[in-house]
C-alpha positions as CSV (number, residue, x, y, z in Angstrom):
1,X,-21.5,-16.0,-14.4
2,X,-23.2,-12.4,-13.8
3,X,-21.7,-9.8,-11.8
4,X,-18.0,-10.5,-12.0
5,X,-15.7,-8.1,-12.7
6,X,-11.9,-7.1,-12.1
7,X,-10.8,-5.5,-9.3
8,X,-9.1,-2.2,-10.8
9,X,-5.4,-1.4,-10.8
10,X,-2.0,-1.0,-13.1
11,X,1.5,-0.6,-13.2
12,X,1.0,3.2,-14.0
13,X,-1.0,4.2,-11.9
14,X,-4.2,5.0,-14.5
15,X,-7.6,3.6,-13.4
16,X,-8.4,0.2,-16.2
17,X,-11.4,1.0,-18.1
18,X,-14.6,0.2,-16.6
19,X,-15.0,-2.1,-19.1
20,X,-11.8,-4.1,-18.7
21,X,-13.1,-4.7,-14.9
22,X,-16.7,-6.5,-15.8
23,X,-14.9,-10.2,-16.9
24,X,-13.1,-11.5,-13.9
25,X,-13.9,-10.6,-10.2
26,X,-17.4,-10.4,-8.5
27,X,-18.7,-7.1,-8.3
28,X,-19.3,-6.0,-4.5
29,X,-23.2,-5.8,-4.7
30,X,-22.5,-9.7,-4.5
31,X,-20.0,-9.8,-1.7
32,X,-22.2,-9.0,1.0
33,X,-25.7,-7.5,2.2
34,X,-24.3,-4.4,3.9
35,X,-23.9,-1.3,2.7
36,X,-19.8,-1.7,2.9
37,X,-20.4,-4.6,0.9
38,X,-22.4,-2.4,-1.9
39,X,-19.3,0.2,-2.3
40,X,-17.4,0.0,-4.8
41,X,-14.2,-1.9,-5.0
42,X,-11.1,0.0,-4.4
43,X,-12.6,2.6,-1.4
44,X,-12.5,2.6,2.4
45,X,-16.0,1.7,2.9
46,X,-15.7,-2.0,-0.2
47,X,-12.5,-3.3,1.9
48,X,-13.5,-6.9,4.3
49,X,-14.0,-6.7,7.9
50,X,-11.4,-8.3,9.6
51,X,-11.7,-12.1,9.8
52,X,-11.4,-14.7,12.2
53,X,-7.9,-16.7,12.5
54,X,-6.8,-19.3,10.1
55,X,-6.9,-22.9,11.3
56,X,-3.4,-24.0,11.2
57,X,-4.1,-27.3,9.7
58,X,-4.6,-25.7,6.4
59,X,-0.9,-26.2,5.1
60,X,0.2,-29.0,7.4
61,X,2.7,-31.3,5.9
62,X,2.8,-29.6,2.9
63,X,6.3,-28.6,1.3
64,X,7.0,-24.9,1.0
65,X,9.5,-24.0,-0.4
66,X,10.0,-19.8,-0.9
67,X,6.8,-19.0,-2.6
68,X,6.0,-22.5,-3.5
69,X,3.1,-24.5,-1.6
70,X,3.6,-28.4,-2.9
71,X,6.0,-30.9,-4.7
72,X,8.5,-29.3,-7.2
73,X,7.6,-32.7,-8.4
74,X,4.0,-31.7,-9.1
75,X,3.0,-32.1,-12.5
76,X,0.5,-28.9,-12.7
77,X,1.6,-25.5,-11.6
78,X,-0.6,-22.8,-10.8
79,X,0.6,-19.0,-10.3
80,X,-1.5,-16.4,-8.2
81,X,-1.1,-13.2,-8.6
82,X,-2.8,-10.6,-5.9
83,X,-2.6,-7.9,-3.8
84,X,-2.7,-8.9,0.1
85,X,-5.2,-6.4,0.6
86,X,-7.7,-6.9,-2.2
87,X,-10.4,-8.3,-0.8
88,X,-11.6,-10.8,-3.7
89,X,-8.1,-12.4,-4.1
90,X,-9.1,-13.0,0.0
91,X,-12.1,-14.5,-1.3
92,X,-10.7,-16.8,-3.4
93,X,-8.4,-18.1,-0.4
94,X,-11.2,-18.1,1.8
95,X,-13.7,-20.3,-0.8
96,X,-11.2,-22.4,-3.8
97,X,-7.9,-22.5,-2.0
98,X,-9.1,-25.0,0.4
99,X,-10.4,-27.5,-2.0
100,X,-7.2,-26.9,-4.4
101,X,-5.2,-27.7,-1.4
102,X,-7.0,-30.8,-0.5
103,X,-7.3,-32.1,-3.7
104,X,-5.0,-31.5,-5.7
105,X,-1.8,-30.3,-3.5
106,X,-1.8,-33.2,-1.1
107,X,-1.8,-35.5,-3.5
108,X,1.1,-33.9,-5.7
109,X,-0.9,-33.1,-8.4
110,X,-0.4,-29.2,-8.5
111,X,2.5,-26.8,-7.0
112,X,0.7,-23.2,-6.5
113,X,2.8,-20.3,-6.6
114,X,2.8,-16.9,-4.7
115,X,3.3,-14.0,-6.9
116,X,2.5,-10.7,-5.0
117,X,1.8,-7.5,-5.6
118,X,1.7,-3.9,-3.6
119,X,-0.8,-1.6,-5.7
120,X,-3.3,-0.7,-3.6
121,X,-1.3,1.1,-1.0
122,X,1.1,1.5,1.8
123,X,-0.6,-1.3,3.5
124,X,0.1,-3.6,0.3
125,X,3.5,-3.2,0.6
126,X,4.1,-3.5,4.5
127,X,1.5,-6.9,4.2
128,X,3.7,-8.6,1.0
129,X,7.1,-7.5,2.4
130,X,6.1,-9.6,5.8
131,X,5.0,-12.4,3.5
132,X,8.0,-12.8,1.7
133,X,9.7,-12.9,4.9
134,X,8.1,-15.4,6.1
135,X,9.1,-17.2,2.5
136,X,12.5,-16.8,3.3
137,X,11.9,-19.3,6.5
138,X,9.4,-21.1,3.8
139,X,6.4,-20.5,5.3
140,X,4.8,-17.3,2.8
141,X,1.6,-19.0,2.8
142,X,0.8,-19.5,6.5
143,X,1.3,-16.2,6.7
144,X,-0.5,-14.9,3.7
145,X,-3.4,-16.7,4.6
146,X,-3.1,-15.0,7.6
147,X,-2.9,-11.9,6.1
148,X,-6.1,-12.7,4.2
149,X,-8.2,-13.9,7.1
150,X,-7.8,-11.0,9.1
151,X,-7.6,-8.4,6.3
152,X,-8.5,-5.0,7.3
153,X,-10.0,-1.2,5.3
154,X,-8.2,-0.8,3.0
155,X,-5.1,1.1,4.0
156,X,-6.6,1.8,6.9
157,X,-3.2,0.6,9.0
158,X,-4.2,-2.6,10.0
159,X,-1.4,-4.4,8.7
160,X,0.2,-4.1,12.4
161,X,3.7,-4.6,14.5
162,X,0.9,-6.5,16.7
163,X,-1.4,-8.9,13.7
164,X,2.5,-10.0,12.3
165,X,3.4,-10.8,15.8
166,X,0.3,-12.9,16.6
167,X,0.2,-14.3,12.7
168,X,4.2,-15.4,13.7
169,X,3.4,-16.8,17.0
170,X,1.0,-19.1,15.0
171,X,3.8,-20.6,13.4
172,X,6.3,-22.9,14.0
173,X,9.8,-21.9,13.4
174,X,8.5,-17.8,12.9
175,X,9.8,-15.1,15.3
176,X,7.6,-12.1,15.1
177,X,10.7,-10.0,16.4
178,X,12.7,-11.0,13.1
179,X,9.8,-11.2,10.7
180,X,9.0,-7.6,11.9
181,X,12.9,-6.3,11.1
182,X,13.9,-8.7,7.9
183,X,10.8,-7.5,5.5
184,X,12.6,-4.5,5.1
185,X,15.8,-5.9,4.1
186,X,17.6,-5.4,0.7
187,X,16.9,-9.0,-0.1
188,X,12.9,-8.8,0.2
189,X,13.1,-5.3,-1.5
190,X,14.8,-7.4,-4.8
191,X,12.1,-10.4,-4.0
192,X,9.2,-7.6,-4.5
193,X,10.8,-6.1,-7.3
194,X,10.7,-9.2,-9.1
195,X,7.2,-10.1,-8.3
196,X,6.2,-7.0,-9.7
197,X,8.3,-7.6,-12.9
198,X,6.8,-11.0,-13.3
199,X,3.3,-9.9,-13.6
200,X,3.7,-7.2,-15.9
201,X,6.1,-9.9,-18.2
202,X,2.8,-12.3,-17.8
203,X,0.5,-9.2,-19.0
204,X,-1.3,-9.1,-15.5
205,X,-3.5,-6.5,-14.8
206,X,-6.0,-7.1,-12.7
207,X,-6.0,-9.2,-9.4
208,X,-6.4,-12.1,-9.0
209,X,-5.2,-13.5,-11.5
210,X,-3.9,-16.8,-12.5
211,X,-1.4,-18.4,-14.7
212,X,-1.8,-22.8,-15.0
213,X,0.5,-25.0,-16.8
214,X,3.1,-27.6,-17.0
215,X,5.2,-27.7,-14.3
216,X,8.7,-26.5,-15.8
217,X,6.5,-25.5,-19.0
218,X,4.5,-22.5,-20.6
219,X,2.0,-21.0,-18.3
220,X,-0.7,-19.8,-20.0
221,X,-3.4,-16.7,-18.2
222,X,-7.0,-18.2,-17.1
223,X,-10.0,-15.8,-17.1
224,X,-11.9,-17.2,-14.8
225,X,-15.9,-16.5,-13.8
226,X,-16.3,-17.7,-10.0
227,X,-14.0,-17.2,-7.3
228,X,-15.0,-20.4,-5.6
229,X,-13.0,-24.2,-7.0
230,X,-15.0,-24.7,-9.9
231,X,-13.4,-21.5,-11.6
232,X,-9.9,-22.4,-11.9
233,X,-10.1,-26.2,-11.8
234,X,-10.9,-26.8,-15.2
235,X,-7.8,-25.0,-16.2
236,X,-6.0,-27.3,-13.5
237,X,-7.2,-30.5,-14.9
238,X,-7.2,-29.7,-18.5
239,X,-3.5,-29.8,-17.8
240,X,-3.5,-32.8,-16.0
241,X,-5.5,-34.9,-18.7
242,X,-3.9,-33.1,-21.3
């Protein structure tokens, strides 16, 4: 598909090489018609306006479990890795997470996994340390969906005391209060640390990225060329008819 490319970042802080970006991510010319929209990916002006609320339905009666969504039973397992403020890993929830959750996780065919990571800023890192929070009362991906859906300029402070109150008070069994003080705890610090280490193991370097395989097996990293269903579900069911 034309126009995709990665959205940029690395461990050490060098820019990737324009040309490592043009595979994966859609470039912001195609996000949107406004001139935000046409900046480039990465500054103030590329980041999404903030979004209306999630519908709660989304994850109902779905096992989470830490930064799990599905049955450890599930034969498929899919790995995300993003950045809670990069605005095409909140496309993809916004246009294939849906679909993967109605199709695939309700019916036990696919676990996804949460694998976060804080790259872009101070904002990154105050949005994923709330998330994993949350993951610690196992529910990471009400409130990263959350997180995505009302995503603000980049590191422009929106990640509020106030949005992780509201996203909480959405949320059965969440106390803003506690989600505010635990994300800075030792334990989530560790949780983070390892996130991190995980994607650089899996050779990740851009976001998002995906990892699909056997549940209990080798993952394996998909390139893929849409951020709607169709561009990760042929990984998924190439593993399920395999």
């Amino acid at each position: 598909m034309n126009g995709l490319r990665n959205s940029h970042w690395r461990f050490t802080g060098v820019l990737i090489a324009a040309a490592a970006l043009a595979a994966i991510l859609i470039g912001a010319s195609q996000v949107g018609a406004g001139d935000a929209d046409r900046a480039e990916p990465g500054s103030t002006a590329a980041a999404s306006e903030p979004a209306a609320t999630p519908e709660p339905s989304l994850f109902a009666g779905i096992e989470q479990r830490g930064a799990a969504l599905g049955s450890p039973k599930a034969p498929v397992t899919l790995v995300e890795y993003a950045d809670l403020q990069c605005r095409y890993c909140a496309q993809w929830a916004r246009d294939a997470l849906p679909t993967l959750v109605e199709d695939y996780v309700k019916s036990g065919r696919l676990r996804i996994v949460f694998s976060g990571m804080a790259f872009i800023g101070p904002d990154s890192d105050k949005a994923l340390r709330t998330a994993l929070a949350a993951g610690r009362e196992d529910h990471l991906w009400d409130v990263v969906h959350g997180l995505y859906t009302s995503q603000g300029h980049e590191n422009s402070g929106w990640v509020t005391d106030e949005l992780v109150t509201e996203l909480a008070a959405g949320v059965s069994e969440l106390d803003g209060e506690e989600l505010l003080a635990t994300r800075w705890e030792r334990a989530v610090t560790a949780e983070l640390e390892r996130a991190t280490g995980a994607a650089r193991a899996a050779g990740v370097n851009s976001t998002p990225s995906f990892q699909v395989g056997p549940t209990g097996g080798t993952l394996t990293l998909v390139q893929v060329n849409s951020l709607g269903p169709d561009g990760i579900v042929p990984a998924i069911e190439a593993v399920l008819f395999r």
